[in-house]
KOLMI-336180 format. One record per residue (C-alpha): residue number from 0; residue in three letters; x, y, z. Coordinates in Angstrom, 3 decimals, m for minus. Each point is the difference from the previous one (the first is absolute). Last residue first. Layout:
<rec nr="NUM" rest="ALA" X="X" Y="Y" Z="Z"/>
...
END
This chain:
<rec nr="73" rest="UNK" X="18.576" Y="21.004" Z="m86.559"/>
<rec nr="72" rest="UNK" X="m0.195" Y="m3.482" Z="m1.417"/>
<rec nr="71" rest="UNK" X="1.685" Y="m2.868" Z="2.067"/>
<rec nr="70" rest="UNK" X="m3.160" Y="m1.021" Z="2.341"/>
<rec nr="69" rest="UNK" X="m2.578" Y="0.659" Z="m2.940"/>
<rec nr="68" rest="UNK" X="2.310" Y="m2.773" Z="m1.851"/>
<rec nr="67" rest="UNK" X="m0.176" Y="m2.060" Z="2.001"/>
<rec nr="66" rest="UNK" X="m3.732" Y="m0.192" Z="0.455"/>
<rec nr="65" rest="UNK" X="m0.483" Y="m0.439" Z="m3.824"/>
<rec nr="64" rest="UNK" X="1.627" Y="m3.405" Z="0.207"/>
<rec nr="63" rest="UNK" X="3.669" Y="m0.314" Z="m0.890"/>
<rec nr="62" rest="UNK" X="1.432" Y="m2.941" Z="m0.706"/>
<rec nr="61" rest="UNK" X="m1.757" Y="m4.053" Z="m0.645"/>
<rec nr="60" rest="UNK" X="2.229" Y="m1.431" Z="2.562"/>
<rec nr="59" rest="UNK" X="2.444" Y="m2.816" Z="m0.852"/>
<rec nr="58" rest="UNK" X="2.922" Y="1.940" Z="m0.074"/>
<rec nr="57" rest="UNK" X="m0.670" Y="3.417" Z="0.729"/>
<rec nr="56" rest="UNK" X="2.330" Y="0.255" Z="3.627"/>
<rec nr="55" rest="UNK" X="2.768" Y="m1.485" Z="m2.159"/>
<rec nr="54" rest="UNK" X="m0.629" Y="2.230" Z="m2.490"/>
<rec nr="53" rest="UNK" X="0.239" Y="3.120" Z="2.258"/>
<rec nr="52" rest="UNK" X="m3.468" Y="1.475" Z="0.375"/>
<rec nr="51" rest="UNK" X="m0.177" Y="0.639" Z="3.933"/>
<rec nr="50" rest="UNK" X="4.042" Y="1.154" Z="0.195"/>
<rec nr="49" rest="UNK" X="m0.226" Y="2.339" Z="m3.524"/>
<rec nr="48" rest="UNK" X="m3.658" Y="1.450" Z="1.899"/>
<rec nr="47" rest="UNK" X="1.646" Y="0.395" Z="3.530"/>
<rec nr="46" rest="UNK" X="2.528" Y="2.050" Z="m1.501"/>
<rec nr="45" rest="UNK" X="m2.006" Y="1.738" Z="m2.376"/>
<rec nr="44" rest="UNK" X="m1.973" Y="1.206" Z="3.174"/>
<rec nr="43" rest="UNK" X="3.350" Y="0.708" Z="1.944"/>
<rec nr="42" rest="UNK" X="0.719" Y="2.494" Z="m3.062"/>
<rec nr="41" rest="UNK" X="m2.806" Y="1.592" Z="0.048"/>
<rec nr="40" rest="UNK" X="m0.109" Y="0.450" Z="3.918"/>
<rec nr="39" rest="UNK" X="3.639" Y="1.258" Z="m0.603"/>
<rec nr="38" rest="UNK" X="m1.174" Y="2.373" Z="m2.963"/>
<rec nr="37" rest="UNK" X="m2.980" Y="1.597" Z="1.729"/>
<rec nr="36" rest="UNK" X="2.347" Y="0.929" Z="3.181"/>
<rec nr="35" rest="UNK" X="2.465" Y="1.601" Z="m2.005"/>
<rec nr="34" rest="UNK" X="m2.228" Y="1.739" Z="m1.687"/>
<rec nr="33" rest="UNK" X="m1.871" Y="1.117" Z="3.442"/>
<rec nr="32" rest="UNK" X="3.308" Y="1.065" Z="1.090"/>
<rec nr="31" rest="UNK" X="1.005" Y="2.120" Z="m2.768"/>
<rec nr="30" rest="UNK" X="3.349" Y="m0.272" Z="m2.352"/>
<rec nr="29" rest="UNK" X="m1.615" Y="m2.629" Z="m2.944"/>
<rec nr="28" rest="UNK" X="2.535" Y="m0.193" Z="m2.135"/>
<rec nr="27" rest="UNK" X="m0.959" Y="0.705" Z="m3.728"/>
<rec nr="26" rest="UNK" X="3.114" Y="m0.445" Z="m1.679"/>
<rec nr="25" rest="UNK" X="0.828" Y="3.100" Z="m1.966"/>
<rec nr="24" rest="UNK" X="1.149" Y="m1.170" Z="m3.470"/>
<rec nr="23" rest="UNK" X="3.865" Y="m0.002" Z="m0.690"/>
<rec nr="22" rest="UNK" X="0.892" Y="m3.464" Z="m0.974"/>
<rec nr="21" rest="UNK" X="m3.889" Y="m0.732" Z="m2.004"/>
<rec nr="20" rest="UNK" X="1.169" Y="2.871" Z="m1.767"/>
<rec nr="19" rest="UNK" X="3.520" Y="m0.456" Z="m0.647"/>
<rec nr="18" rest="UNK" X="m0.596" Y="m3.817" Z="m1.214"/>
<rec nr="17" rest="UNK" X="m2.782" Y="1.168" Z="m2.223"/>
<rec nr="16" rest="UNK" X="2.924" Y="1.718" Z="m1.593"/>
<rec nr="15" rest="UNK" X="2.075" Y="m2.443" Z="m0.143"/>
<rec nr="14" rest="UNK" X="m2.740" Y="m2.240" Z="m1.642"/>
<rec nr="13" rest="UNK" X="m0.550" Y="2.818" Z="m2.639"/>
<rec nr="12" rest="UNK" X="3.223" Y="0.612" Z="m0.817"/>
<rec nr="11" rest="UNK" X="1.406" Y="m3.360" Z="m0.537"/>
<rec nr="10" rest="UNK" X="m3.453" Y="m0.411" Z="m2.090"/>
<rec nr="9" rest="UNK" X="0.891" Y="2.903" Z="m2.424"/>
<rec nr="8" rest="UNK" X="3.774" Y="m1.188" Z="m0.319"/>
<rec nr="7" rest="UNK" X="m1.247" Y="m3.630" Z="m0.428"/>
<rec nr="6" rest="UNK" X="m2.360" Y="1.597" Z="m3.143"/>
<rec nr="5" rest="UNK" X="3.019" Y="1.982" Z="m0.994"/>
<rec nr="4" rest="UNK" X="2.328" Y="m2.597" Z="m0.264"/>
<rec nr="3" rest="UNK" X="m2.693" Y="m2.405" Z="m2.106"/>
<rec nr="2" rest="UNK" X="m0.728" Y="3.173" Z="m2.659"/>
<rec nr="1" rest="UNK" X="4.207" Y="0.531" Z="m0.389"/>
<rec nr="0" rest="UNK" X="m0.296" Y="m3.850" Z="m0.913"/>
END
């Protein structure tokens, strides 16, 4: 029984401490224009992609063809 507490103990201890870490890690923001920039056009790329390839839009096509997926990859 005392073997059972201490192996919850150990993981308790472990996740919360994961927690912490992930909690307190620098986010990398990007802070210059040209990031900024990069990660809009990104974004409006993935955009267009989740809007092009919806399943509705997929239904009775046959997906993505090797030209589509030049035009999404960076």
């Amino acid at each position: 029984m005392a073997t059972l507490i201490a192996l919850f103990a150990g993981l308790a201890v472990i996740v919360t401490g994961l927690a912490v870490y992930l909690h307190r890690r620098p986010h990398n923001r990007t802070e210059t224009v040209e990031g900024l920039l990069a990660e809009q056009e990104l974004r409006a790329r993935l955009r267009a992609a989740r809007s092009a390839y919806s399943t509705f839009a997929m239904h009775g096509t046959h997906g993505l063809t090797v030209d589509d997926l030049e035009r999404y990859r960076r």
